[in-house]
N, C-alpha and C positions, 0 to 999 in steps of 0.2 A: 504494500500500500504506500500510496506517493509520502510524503512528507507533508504537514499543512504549513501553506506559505506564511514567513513571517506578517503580523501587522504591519500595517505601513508608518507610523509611529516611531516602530524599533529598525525596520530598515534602515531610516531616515536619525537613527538615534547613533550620535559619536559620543556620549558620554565614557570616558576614560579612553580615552584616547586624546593625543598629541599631535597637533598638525605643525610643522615648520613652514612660515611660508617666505621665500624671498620676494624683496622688492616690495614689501608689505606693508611700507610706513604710509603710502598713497596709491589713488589711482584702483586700478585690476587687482593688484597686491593687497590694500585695504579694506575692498570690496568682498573679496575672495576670506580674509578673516575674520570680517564679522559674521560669513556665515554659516562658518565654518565653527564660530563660537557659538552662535545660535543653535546651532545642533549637538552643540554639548561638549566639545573638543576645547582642549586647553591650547591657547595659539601660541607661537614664539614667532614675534616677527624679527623678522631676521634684515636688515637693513645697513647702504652705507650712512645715511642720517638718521644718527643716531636718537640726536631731539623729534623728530617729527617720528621715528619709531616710539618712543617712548609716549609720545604722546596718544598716536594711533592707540598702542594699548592699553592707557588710561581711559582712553575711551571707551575701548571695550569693557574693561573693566567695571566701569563707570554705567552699563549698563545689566550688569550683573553677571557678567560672563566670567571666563579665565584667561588672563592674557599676559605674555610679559615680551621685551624690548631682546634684541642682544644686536650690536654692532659688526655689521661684518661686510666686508668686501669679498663677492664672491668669484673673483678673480684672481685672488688672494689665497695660496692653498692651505696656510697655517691658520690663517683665520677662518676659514670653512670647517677645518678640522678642530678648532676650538671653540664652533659655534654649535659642532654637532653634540661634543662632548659638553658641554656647557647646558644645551636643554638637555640631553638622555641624564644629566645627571640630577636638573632640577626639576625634571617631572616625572621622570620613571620612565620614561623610553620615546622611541618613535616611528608614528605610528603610518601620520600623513605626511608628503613632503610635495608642495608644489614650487617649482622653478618658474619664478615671475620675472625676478628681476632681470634687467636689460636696457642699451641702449641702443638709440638708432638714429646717428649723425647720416644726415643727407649730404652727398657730395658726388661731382660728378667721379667718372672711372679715373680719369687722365689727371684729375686733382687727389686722388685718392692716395695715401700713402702706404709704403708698409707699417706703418706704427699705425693707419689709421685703423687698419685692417685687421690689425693683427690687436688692435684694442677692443673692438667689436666683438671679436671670435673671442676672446678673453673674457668677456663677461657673460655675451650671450650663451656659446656653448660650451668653451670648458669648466667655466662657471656652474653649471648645469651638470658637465660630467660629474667635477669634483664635489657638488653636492650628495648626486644620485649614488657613489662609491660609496662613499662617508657612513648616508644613513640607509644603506641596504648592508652594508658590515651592520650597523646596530640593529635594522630590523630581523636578518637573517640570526643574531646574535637570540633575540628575544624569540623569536618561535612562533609570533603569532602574527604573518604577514604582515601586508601594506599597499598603501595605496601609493603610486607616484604622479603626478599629472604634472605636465610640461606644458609652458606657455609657449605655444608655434607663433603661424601668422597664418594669414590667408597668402602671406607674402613667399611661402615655402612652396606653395603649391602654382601660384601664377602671380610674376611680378606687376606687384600694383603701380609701380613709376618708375622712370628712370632716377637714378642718384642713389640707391640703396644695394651697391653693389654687395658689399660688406655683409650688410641686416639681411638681407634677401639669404645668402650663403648661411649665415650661423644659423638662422632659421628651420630650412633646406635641412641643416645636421641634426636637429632638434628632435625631426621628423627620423633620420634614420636611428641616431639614439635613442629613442622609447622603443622602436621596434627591437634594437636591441635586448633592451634592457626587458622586453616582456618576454622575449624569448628565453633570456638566458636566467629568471629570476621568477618565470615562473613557477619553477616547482619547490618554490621556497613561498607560496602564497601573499607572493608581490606583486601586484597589475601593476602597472604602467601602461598611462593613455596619455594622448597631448589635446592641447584647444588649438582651436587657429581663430583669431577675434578675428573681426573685418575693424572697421574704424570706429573708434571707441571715444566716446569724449569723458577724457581725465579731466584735472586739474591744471596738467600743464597745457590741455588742446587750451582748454578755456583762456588761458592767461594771453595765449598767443595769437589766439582767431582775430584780436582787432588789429592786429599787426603783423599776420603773417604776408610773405612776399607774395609777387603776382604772381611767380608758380605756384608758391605755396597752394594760394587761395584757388588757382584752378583747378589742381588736383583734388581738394577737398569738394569743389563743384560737381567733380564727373564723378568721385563717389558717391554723393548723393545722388546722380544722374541714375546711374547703375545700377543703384542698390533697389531690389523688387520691394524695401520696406520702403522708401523713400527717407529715411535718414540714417542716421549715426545711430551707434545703442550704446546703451549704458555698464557702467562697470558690475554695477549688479547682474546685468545679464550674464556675464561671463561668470561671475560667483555663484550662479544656481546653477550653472555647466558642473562648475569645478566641486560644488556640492554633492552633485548626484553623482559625478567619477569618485570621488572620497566615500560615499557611502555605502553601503551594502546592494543598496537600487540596482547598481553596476559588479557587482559579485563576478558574474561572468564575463564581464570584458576588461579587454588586456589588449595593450597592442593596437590601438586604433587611434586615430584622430577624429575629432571633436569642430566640426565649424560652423562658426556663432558669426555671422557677416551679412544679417538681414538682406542676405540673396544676392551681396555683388558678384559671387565666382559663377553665377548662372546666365549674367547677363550675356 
């Protein structure tokens, strides 16, 4: 006789459980741990600003959840390795890990340097490796899987514009890395899935849209052209993605990408 499916309550329920999330202080990153607190899970945001981490998680806090700060550059491999050791030590383990943080300087090819390139690939993906090592040793340590979700783009799959030689490629590996890592971790009861967002308005879009340049603004045009919702979506929306990969809901999938882009890759 089958089994009876859990309630949807406790699928949906991360109590004692730990999420690490980078790039968590704002934005996708912040979005992604309040509701991840909301569901029960103790957050560590993991950030290079430190004050607006700390603050983030006072906020969380502050609405009765569990949340604490730790500073890190995740381009940095001592500090990744002392941010993993730092929360498995101050929560009892871990449980969730999403790879948010990231940069994505626009520049043309022919202006593009090795240090530009090579700074990119440095946070975007090895950043991302040297996390995903880190905390599958501590998950595989503990015994009772994990979840991993990786922030892609729609940019891995079809470049959205020119100038993002760089973000486009770290992206692109972000994608062959989870498939990776679902292969080779899952029979330690570790999924790994990635998101790919479309255009997202952060905190930083917001600050810049009265000022961004004439390409800027045009490419922000043709995405809302393209897009079958007709705008932008919200960081929330990517945090009920990265929810339901964190939770039980997603029990059986591994290895797959996730895209949240209010229909521009269809256009």
């Amino acid at each position: 006789m089958a089994s009876k499916p859990l309630p949807l309550d406790e699928l949906l329920n991360l109590n004692g459980k730990t999420a690490i999330v980078t790039g968590g202080a704002q934005g996708i990153g912040a979005a992604i741990a309040f509701r991840l607190a909301e569901a029960g899970a103790t957050v560590v945001i993991a950030d290079k600003n430190a004050d607006q981490a700390e603050s983030t998680a006072r906020e969380i806090a502050g609405g009765g959840y569990h949340a604490c700060a730790f500073s890190c550059d995740v381009s940095i491999e001592s500090e990744v390795n002392q941010l993993v050791k730092n929360a498995a030590e101050t929560t009892g383990g871990i449980d969730i890990l999403v790879n948010n943080a990231g940069i994505f300087p626009s520049m043309p090819l022919h202006e593009t340097t090795s240090a530009d390139f090579d700074r990119v690939m440095a946070v975007n993906l090895r950043g991302a490796f040297l996390c995903c090592r880190e905390v599958s040793r501590q998950m595989i340590q503990q015994d009772r899987g994990g979840s991993i979700i990786n922030i892609a783009s729609i940019d891995a799959i079809h470049p959205s514009a020119a100038g993002l030689i760089a973000y486009d490629a770290s992206k692109s590996g972000i994608l062959g890395l989870t498939r990776s890592l679902a292969l080779e971790l899952g029979k330690h009861g570790i999924r790994a899935n990635a998101i790919a967002p479309g255009g997202i308005v952060t905190e930083g879009m917001k600050s810049q849209i009265g000022v961004l340049p004439g390409q800027e603004m045009k490419r922000l045009k043709q995405f809302l052209t393209r897009s079958a919702l007709g705008r932008l979506g919200r960081p929330d929306e990517i945090a009920c993605v990265a929810l339901f990969l964190a939770s039980d809901l997603a029990s059986y999938i591994t290895g797959s990408l996730f895209v949240a882009d209010g229909g521009y890759l269809i256009s």
